[in-house]
Phi, psi and omega in degrees: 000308176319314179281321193269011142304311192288329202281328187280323157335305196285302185308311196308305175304319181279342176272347170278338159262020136312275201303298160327318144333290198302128181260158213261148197316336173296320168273346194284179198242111158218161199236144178196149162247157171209099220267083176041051163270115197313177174283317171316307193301324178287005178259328205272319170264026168287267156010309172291313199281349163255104231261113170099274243309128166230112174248142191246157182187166189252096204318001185273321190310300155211179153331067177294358196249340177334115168275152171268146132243093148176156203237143176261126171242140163032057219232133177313151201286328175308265220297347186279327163302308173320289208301333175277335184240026174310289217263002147213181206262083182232124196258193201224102156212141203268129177230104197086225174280320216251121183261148186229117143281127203203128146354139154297316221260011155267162188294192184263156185223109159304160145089005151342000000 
C-alpha cells in the first residue's frame, strides 16, 4: 500500500512540473500557412498546431469570414495575431489555455 502512494506521489509530481513548463501560448513560436482561408478558420487551425489553446470570441467582434493568405516561419503566436488582426482594434488576453479576442475599447474580462 505504502509503494502505490509513493508511484502516485511521484506520477502526480512529474505532471505537475510538466505543466509549469510549459510557456504561455502568447510567447510560443509557430511556423504555419494559411492559404486564402477565412479567420474563423485560421483560429481554428492555430488551436489544432497549439495543443490546449483555445480562443474565444465574439463573431460581432471582426470579420470572421475575412480571408487569410499568409504564411508564418517561426513567428511568436502574439505578433502572429498583431499580424491577422493589423486592419482591426483587437487586443489578446491569455488565461490559462484560453485567448479572449476582444474591441481594445472593452473592458478587461475577469474569470477565464
Amino acid at each position: 500500500m505504502r509503494r502505490k502512494f509513493i508511484i502516485l506521489i511521484m506520477i502526480v509530481s512529474s505532471y505537475s512540473c510538466f505543466e509549469q513548463d510549459k510557456a504561455p501560448f502568447l510567447v510560443q513560436e509557430v511556423t504555419i500557412t494559411f492559404s486564402n482561408i477565412p479567420l474563423k478558420e485560421a483560429l481554428r487551425k492555430l488551436e489544432q498546431e497549439l495543443d490546449g489553446l483555445v480562443f474565444m470570441y465574439s463573431p460581432s467582434s471582426f470579420d470572421s469570414e475575412r480571408k487569410i493568405n499568409l504564411s508564418f516561419e517561426k513567428t511568436t503566436l502574439e505578433a502572429l495575431l498583431e499580424r491577422l488582426f493589423k486592419e482591426d482594434d483587437i487586443s489578446f488576453l491569455e488565461r490559462k489555455n484560453k485567448i479572449l479576442l476582444k474591441p481594445k475599447n472593452v473592458g478587461n474580462e475577469e474569470g477565464l
